[in-house]
N, CA, C and O of each residue as an XYZ file, in Angstrom:
704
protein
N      17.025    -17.864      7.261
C      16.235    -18.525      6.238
C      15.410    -17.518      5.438
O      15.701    -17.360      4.252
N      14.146    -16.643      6.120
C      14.375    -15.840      5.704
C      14.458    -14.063      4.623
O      13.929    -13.359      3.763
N      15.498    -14.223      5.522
C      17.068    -13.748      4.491
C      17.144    -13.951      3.298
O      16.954    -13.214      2.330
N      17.529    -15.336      3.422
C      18.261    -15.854      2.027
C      16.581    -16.228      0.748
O      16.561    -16.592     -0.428
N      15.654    -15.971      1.543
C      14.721    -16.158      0.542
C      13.748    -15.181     -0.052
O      12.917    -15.303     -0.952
N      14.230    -13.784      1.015
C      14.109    -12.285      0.131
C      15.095    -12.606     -0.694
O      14.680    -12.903     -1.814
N      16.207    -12.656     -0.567
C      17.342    -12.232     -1.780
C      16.825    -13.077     -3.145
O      16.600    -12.548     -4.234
N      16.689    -14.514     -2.838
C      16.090    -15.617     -3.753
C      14.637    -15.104     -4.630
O      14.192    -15.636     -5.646
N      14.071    -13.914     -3.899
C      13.081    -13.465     -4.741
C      13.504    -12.290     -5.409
O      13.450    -12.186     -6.635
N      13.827    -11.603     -4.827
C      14.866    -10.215     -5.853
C      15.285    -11.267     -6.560
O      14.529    -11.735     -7.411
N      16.338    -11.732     -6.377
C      17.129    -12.430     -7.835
C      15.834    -12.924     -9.238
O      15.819    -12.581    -10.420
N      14.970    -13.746     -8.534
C      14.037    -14.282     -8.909
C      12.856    -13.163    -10.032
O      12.364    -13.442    -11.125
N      12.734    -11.989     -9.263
C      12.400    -10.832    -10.118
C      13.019    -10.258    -11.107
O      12.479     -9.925    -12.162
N      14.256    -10.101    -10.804
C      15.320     -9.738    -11.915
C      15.708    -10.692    -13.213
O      16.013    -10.344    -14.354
N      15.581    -12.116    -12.596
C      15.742    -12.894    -13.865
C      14.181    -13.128    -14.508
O      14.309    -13.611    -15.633
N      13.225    -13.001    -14.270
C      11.813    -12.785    -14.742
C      12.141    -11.623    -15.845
O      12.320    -11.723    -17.059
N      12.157    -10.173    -14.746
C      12.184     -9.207    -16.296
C      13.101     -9.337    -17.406
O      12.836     -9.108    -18.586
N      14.566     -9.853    -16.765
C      15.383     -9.867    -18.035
C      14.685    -11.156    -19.085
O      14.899    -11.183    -20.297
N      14.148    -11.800    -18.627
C      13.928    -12.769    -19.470
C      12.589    -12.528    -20.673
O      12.506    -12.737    -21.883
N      11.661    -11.995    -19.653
C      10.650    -11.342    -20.341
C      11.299    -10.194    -21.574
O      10.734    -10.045    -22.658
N      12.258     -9.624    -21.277
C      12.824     -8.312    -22.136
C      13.420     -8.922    -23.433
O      13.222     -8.640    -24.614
N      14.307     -9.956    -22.767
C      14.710    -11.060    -23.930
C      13.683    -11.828    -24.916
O      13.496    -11.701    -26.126
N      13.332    -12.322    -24.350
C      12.136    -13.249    -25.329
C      11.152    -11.657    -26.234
O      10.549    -11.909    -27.277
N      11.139    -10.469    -25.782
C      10.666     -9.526    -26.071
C      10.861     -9.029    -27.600
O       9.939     -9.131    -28.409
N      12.256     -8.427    -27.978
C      13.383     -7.744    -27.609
C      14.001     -8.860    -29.098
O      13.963     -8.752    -30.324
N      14.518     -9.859    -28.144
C      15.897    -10.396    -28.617
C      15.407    -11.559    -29.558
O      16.020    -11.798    -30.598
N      13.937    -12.513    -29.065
C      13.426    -13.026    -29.848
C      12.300    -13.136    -30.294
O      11.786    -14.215    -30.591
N      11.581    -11.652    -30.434
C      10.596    -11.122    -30.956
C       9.001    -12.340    -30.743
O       8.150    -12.671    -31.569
N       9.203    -12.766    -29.061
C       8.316    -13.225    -28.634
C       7.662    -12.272    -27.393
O       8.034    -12.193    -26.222
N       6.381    -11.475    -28.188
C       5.852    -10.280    -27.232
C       5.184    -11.120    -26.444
O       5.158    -10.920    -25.229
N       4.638    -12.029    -26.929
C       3.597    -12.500    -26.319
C       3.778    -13.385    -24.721
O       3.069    -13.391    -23.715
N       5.082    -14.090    -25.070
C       5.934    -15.081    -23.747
C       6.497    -13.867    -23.201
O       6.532    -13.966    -21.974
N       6.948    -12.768    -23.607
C       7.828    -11.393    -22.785
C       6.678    -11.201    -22.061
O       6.705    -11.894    -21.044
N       5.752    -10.594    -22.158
C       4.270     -9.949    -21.608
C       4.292    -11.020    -20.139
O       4.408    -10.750    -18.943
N       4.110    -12.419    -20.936
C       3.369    -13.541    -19.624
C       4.769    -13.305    -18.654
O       4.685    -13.410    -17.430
N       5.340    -13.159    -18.955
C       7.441    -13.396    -17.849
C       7.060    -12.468    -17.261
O       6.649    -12.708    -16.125
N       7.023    -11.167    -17.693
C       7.269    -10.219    -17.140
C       5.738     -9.936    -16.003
O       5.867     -9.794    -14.787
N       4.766     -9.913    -16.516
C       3.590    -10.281    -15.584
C       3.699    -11.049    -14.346
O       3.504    -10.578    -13.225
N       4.061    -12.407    -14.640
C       4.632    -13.251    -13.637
C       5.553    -12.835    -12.142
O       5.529    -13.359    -11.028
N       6.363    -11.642    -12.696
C       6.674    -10.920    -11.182
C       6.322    -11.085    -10.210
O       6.969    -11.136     -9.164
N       4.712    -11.253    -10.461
C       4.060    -10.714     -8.946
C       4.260    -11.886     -8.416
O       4.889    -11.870     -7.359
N       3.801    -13.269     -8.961
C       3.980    -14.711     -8.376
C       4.925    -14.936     -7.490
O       4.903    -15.811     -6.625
N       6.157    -13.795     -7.782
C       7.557    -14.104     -6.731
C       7.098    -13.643     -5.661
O       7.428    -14.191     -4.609
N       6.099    -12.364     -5.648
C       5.682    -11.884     -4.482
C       4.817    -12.275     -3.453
O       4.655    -11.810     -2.324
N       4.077    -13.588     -4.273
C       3.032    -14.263     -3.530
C       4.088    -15.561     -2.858
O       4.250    -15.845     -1.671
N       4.587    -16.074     -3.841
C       5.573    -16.972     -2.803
C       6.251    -16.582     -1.705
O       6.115    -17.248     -0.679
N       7.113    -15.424     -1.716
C       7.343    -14.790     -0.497
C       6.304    -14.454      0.671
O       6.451    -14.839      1.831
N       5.208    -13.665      0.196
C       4.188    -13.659      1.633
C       3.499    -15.165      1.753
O       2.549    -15.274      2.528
N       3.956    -16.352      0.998
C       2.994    -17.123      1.657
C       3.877    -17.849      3.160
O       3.621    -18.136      4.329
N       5.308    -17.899      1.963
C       5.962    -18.722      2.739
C       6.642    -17.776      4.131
O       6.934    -18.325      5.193
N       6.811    -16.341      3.890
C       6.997    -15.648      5.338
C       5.622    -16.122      6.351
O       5.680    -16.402      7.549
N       4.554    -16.113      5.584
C       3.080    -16.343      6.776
C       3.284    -17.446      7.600
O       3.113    -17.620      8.807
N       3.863    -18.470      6.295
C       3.736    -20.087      7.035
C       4.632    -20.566      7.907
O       4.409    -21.667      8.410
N       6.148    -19.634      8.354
C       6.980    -19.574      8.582
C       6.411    -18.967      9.656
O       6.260    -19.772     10.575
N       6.098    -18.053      9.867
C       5.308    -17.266     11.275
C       4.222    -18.266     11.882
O       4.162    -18.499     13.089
N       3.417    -18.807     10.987
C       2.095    -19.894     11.725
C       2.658    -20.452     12.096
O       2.092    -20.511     13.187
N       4.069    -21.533     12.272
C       4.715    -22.367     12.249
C       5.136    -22.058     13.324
O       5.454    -23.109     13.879
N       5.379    -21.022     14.120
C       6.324    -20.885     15.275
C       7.425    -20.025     15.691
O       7.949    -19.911     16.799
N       7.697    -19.383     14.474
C       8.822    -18.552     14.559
C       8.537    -17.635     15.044
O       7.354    -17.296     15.062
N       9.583    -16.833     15.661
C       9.522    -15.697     16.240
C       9.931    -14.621     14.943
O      10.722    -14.991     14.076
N       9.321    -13.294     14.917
C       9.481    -12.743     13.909
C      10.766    -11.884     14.337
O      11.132    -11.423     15.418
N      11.275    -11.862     13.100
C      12.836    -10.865     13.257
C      12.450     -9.679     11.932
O      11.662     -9.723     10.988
N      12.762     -9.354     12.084
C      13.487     -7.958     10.896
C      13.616     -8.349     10.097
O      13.133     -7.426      9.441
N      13.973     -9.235      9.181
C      13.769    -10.338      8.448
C      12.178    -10.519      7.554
O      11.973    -10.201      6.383
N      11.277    -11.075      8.451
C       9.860    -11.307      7.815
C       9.384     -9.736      8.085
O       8.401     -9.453      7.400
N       9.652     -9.122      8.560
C       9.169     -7.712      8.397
C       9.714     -7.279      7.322
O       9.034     -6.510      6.643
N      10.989     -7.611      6.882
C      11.280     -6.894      5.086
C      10.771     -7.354      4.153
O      10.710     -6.689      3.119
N      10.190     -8.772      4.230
C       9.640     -9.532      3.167
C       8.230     -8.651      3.409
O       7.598     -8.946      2.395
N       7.612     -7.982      3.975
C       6.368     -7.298      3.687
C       6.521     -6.013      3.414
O       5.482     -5.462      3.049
N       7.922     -5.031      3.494
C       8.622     -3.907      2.653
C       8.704     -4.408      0.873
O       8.490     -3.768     -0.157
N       9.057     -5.643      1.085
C       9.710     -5.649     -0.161
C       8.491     -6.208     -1.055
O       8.417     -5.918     -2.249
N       7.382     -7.161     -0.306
C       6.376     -6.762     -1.318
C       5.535     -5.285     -1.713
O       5.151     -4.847     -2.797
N       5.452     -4.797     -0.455
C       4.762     -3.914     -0.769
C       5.362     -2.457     -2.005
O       4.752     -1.653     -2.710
N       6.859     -2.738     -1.727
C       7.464     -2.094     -2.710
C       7.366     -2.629     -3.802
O       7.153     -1.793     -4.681
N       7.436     -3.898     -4.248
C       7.675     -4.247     -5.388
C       6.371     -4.053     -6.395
O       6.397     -3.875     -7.613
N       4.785     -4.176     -5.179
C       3.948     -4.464     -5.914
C       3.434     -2.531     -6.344
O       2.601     -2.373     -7.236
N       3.975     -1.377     -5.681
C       3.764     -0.102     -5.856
C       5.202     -0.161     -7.495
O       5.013     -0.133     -8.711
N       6.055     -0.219     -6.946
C       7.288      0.307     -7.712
C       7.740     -0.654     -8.577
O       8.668     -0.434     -9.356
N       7.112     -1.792     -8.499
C       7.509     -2.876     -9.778
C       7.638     -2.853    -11.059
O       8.508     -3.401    -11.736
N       6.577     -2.077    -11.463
C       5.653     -1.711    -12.953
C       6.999     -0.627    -13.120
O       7.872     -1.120    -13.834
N       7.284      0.562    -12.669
C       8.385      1.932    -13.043
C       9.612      0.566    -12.852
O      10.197      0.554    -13.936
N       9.992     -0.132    -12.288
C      11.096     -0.554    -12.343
C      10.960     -1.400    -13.468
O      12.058     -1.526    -14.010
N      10.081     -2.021    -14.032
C      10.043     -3.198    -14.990
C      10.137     -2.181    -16.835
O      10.694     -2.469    -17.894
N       9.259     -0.949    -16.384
C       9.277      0.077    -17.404
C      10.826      0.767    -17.557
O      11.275      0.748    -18.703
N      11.448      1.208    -16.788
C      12.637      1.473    -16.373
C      13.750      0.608    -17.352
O      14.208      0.999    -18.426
N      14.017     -0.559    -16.723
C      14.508     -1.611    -17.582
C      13.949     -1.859    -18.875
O      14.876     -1.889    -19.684
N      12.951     -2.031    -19.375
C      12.615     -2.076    -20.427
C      12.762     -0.533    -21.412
O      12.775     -0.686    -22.633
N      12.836      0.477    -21.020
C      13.182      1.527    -21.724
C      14.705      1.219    -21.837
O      14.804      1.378    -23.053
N      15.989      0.883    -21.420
C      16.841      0.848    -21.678
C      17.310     -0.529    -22.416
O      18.275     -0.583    -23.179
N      16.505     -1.593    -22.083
C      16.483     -2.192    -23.093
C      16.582     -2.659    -24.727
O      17.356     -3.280    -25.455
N      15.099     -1.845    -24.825
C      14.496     -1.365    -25.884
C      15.733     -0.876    -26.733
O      16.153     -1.432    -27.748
N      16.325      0.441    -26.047
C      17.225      1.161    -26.298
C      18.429      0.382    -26.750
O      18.797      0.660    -27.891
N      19.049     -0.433    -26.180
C      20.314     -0.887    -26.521
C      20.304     -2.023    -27.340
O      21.255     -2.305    -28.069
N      19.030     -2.853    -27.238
C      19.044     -4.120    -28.291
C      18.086     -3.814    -29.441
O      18.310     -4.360    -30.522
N      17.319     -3.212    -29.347
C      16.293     -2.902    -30.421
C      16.281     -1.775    -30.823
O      15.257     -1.426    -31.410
N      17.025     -1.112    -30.721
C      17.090      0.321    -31.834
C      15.741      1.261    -31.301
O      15.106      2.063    -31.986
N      15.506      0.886    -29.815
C      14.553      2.243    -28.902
C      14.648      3.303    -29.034
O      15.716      3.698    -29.502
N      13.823      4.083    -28.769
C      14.239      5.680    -28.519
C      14.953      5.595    -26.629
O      14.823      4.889    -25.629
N      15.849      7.046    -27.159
C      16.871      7.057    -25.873
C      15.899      6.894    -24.238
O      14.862      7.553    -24.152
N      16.177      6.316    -23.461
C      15.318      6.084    -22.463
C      15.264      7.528    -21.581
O      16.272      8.077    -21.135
N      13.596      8.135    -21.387
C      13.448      9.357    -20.896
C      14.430      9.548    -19.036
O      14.163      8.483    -18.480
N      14.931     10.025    -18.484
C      14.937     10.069    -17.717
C      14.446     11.521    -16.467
O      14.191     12.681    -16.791
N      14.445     10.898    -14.966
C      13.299     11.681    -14.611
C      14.048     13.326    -14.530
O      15.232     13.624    -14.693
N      12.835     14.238    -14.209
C      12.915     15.823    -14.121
C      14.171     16.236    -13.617
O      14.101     15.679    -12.522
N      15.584     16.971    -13.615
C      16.190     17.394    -12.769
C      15.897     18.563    -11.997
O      16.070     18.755    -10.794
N      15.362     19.411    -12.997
C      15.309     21.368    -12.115
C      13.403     21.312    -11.816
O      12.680     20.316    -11.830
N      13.028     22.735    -11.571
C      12.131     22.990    -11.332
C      10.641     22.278    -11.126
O      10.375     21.170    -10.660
N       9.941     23.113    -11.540
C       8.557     22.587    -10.627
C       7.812     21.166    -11.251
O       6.810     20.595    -10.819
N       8.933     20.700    -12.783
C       8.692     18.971    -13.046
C       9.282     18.296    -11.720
O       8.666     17.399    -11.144
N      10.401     18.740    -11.315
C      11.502     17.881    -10.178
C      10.023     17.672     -9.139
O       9.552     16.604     -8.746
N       9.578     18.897     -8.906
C       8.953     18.938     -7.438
C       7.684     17.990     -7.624
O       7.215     17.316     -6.707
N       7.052     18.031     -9.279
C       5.850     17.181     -9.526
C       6.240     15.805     -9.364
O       5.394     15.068     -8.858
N       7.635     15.181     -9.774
C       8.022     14.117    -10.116
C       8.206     13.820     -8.399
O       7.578     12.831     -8.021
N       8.881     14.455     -7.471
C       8.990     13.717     -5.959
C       8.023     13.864     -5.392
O       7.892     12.930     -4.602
N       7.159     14.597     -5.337
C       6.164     14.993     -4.988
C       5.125     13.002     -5.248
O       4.666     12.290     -4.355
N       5.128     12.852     -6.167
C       4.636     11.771     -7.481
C       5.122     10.463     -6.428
O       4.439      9.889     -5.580
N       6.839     10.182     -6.894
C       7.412      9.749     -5.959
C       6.925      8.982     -4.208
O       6.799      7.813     -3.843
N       6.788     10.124     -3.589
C       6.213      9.816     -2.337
C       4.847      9.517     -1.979
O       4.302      9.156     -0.937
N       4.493      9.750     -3.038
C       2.660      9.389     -2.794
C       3.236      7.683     -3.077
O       3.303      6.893     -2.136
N       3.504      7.411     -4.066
C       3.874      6.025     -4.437
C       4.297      5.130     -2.975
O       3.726      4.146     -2.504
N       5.682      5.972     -2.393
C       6.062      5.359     -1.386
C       4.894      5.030     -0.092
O       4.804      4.107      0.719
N       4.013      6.356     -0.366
C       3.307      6.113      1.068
C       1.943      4.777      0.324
O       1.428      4.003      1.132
N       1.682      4.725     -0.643
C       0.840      3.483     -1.097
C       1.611      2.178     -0.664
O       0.851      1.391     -0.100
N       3.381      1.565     -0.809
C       4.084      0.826     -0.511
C       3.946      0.426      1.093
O       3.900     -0.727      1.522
N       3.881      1.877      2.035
C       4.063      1.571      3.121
C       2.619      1.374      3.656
O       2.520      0.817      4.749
N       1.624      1.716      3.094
C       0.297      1.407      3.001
C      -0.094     -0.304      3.234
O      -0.607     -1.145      3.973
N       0.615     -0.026      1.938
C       0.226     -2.286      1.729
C       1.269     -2.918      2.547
O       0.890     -4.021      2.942
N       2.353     -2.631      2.907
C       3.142     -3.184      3.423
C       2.848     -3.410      4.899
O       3.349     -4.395      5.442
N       2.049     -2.547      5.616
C       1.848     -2.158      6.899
C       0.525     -3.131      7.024
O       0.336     -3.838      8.013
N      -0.466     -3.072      5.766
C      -1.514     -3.819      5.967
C      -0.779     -5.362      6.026
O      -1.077     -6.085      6.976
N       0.053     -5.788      5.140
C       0.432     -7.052      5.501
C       1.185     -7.338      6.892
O       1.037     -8.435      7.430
N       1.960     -6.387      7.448
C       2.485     -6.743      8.861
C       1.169     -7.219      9.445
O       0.747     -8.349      9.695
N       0.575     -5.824      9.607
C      -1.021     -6.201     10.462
C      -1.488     -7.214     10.783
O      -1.660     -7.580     11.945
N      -1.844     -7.998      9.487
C      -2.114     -8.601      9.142
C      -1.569    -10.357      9.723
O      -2.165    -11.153     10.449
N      -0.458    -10.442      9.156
C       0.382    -11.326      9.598
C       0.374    -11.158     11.535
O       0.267    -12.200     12.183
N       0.467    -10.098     12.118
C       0.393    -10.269     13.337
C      -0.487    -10.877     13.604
O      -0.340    -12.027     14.020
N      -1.837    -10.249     13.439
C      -3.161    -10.638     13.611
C      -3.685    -12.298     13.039
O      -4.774    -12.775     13.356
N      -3.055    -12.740     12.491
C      -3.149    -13.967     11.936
C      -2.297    -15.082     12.727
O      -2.822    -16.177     12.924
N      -0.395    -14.703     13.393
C      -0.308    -15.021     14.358
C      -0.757    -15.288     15.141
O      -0.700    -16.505     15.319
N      -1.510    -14.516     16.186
C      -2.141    -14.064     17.221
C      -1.585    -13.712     18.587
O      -2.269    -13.407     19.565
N      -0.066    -13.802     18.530
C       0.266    -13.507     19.844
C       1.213    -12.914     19.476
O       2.095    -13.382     18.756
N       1.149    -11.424     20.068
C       1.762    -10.105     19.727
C       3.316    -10.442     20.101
O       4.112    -10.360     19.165
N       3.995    -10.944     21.832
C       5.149    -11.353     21.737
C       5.891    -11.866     20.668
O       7.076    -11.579     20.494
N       5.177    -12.692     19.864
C       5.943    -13.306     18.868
C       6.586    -12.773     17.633
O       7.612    -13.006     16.994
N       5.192    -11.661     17.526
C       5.247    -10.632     16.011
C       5.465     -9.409     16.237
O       5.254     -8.579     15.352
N       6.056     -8.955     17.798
C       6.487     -7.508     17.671
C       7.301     -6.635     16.939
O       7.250     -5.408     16.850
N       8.203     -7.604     16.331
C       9.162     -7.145     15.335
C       8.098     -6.759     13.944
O       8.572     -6.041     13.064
N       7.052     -7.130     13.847
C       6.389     -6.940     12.698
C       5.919     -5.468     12.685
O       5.822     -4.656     11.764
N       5.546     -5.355     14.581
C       4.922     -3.705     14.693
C       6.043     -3.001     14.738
O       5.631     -1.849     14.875
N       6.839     -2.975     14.718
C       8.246     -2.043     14.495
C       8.424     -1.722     13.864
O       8.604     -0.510     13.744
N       8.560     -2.970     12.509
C       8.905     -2.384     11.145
C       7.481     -1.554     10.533
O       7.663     -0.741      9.626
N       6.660     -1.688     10.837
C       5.572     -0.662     10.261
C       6.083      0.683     11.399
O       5.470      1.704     11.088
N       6.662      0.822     12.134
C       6.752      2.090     12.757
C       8.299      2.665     12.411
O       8.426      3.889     12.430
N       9.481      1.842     12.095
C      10.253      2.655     11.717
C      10.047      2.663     10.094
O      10.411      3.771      9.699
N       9.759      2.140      9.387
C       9.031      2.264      7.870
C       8.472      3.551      7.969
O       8.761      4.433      7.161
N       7.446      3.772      9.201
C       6.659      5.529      8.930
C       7.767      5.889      8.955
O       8.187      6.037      7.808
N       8.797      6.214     10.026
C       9.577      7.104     10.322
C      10.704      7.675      8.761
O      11.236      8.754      8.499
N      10.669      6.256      7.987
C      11.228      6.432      6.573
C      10.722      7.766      5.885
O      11.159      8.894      5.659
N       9.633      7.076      5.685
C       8.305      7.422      5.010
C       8.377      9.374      5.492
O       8.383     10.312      4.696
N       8.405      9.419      6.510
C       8.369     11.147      7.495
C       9.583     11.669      6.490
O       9.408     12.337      5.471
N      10.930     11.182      7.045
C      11.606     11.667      6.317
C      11.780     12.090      4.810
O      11.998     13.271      4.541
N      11.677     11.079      3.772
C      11.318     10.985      2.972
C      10.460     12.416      2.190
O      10.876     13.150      1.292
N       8.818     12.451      3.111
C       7.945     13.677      2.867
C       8.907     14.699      3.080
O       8.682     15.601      2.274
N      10.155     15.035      4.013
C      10.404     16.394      4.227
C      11.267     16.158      3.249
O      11.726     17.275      3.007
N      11.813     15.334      2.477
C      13.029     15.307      1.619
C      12.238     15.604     -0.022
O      13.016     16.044     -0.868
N      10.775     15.384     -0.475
C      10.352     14.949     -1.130
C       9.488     16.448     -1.318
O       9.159     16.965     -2.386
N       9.329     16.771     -0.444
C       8.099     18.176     -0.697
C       9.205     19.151     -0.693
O       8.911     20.336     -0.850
N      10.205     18.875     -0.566
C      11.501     20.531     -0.171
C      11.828     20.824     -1.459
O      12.553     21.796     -1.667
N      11.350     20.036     -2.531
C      11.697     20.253     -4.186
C      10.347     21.367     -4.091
O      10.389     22.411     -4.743
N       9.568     21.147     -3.517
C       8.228     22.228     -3.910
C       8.593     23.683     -3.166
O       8.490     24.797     -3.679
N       8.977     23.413     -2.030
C       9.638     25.286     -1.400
C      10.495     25.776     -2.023
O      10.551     26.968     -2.326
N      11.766     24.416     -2.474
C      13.064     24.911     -2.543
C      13.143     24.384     -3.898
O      13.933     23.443     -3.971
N      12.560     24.699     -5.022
C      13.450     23.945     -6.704
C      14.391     24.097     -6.691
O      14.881     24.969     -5.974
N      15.129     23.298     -7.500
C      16.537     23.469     -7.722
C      16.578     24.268     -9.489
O      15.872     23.987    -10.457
N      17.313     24.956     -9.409
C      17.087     25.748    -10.755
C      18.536     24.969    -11.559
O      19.467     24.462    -10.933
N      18.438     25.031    -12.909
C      19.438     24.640    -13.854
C      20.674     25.315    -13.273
O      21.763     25.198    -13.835
């Protein structure tokens, strides 16, 4: 269940920005694009309410309601670059944009840009970890929500990797 109601919010995000980009864009309504695209976050509040109420309720937590607090916490760090992202190519292909920038490949921009990157990620796993917490603690009985302390511990272990993958642009640039 879920499952199928992370995916129902990704989808749910994706048809928000395109729609916002459209009404933008395609029918030169900035003002309804702005409110759509804002609206994002609302997908994100429906998801943590209904993962919470789904946990108060009885469930045992799986891997599952532990991604729905990855995927807010990602969405609400990395939402804005992904919504900017899309909208630069947008811009670009229906409205006569300038070509959409894309990020650093070589030197010590690459290393500023992952460097950049992982601070972001560790803010994601930040909020994301506060909502497991959270949700455990609101549970109240750890048997039930151990899967919640997991995913905040293999999430660090992401997160670890990640830093050694992310700072090795700063020892090691890659030159043109």
């Amino acid at each position: 269940m879920i499952g199928l109601l992370i995916v129902a919010c990704e989808i749910g995000f994706w048809l928000l920005v395109l729609a916002g980009l459209a009404c933008r864009y395609l029918l030169r309504r900035r003002r309804l694009g702005a409110v759509l695209l804002a609206s994002t976050i609302l997908v994100d509040l429906t998801l943590l309410v209904l993962t919470a109420m789904d946990l108060k309720r009885g469930a045992t937590a799986t891997f599952m309601h532990g991604l729905a607090a990855v995927y807010i916490g990602v969405s609400l760090v990395f939402g804005k670059d992904m919504i900017r992202w899309a909208d630069q190519r947008f811009a670009y292909r229906f409205a006569g944009g300038p070509k959409p920038v894309s990020k650093p490949r070589y030197g010590l921009e690459r290393a500023r840009y992952e460097r950049r990157m992982w601070a972001k990620h560790a803010l994601a796993w930040l909020i994301g970890s506060s909502l497991l917490g959270a949700m455990t603690l609101w549970v109240g009985d750890l048997a039930q929500s151990q899967q919640l302390i997991l995913t905040i511990a293999r999430w660090g272990m992401v997160l670890i990797i990640d830093f050694l993958i992310s700072f090795s642009y700063t020892l090691w640039p890659r030159e043109a």
